[in-house]
N, C-alpha and C positions, 0 to 999 in steps of 0.2 A: 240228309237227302235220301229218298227212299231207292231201293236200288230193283228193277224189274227187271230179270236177265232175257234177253232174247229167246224164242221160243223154235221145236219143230215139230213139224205137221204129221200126226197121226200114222198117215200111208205109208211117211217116207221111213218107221218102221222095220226092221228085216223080221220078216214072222220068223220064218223058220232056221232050225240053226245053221251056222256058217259051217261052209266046208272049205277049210283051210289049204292053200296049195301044196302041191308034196316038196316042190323048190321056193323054198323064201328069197317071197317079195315083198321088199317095204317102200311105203311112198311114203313124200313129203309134200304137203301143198300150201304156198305162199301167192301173197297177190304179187310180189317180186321177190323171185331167188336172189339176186344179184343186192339186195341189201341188206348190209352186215348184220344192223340187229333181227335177221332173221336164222342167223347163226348156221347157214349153209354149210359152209367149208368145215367146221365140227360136225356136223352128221356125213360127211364126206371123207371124211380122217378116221372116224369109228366107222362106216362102212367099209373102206378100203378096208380094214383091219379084218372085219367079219368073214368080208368076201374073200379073205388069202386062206381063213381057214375052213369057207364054204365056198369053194369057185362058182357054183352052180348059182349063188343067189344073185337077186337083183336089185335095186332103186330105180323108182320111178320120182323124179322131178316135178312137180307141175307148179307151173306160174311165168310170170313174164322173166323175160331176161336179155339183155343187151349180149349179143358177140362179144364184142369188143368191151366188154366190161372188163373190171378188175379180178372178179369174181371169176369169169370165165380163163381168166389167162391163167391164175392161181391157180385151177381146177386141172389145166393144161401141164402147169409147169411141175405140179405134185403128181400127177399122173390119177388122179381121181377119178376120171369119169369109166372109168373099166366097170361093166355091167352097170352101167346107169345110162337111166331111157331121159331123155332132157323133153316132158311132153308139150311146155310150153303154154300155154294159156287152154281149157279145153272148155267143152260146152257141159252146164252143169249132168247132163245126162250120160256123159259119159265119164266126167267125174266119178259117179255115183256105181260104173261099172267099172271104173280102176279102182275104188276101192274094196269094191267087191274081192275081185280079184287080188286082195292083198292078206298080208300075215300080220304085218303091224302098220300102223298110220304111227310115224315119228316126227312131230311138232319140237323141232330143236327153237324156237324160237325164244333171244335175251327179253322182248318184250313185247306185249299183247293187249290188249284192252279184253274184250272175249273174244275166244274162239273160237270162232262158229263150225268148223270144219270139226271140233273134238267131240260135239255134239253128235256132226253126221259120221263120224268115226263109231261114237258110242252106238248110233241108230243102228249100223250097219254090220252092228256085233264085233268088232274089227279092234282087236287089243292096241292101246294107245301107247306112245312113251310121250311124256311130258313132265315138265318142272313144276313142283309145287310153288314159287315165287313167278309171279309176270309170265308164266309160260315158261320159264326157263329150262334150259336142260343142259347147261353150258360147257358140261365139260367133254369134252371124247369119249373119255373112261366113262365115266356114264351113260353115255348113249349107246356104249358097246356094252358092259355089263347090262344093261336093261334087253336088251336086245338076245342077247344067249340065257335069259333066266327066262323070258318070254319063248322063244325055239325052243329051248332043251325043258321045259317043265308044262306037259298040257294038262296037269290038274288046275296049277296056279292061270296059265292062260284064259283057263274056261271057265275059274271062278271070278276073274280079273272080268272079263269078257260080261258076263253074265250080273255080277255087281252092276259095273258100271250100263249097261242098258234097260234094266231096274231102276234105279238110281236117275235116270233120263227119263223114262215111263212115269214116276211118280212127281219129277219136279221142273219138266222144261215142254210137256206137249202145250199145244197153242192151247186147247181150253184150261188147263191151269194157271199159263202167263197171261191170258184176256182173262180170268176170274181176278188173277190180282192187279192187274190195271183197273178193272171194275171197282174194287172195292179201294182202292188208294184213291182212285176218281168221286167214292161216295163218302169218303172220309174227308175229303177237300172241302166237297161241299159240304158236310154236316159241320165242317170248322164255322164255316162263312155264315151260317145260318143261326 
């Protein structure tokens, strides 16, 4: 089966280069926090960890979420939520200026179909951590070592940054993914014919 990955829009782009905050803030963004294979509570346990040896940084949450979830009580009863903004569902326009606003976008997520937000992470010059398997990024230790090679190294961040938005420019804008819908469409029909 042929596989067409989803595509983004030209504009949405960051032309010019990112100016990093002088206090790290990383976001995370699921369509719900509150489930597990979204693997919340591990970017939550490497934050807390981060944040003990940078007080000053942040996490910003975005997506839906129940109070009175499981998720929420763990977050309570671990003491996690210390410098984390819980944003809650938002509008993709201001999406698009919290990640602006960020140092790293961390997709801890155990599983994924695509990501569409790594894309508009990459658009927005915005250095990623993610798992090479399903999204994954499962462990603590990983998302806290990923996270201080990313801070403490801005050669590797800028070439990291810069790869990957290259890398999106050459293989995901909408007229590359409509040329190959195009031609997978005229390969069908030359079958049939």
């Amino acid at each position: 089966i042929p596989i067409i990955y989803n595509s983004i829009r030209e504009e949405f782009l960051k032309g010019e280069n990112k100016e990093y905050p002088k206090t790290p803030v990383f976001i995370a963004i699921s369509t719900f926090l509150d489930d597990p294979r979204k693997n919340m509570l591990t970017l939550l346990k490497a934050f807390k960890k981060y944040n003990a040896e940078v007080p000053e940084s942040k996490l910003l949450l975005v997506g839906q979420y129940k109070q009175d979830s499981d998720f929420i009580k763990q977050c309570k009863i671990d003491d996690l939520l210390v410098n984390v903004k819980l944003e809650g569902l938002v509008p993709h326009e201001k999406l698009i200026n919290l990640i602006d606003s960020t140092s790293i976008l961390i997709h801890p997520s155990l599983e994924e179909t695509f990501g569409n937000i790594l894309l508009e992470g990459m658009a927005r010059k915005v250095p990623i951590i993610a798992g090479m398997n399903a999204g994954a990024v499962p462990k603590e230790v990983e998302i806290y070592n990923s996270i201080c090679m990313i801070m403490n190294d801005e050669v590797y961040r800028n070439l990291l940054v810069e790869n990957a938005f290259n890398y999106l420019k050459n293989n995901y804008l909408d007229e590359i993914i409509v040329e190959k819908h195009i031609s997978l469409y005229e390969s069908i029909l030359n079958e049939r014919r």
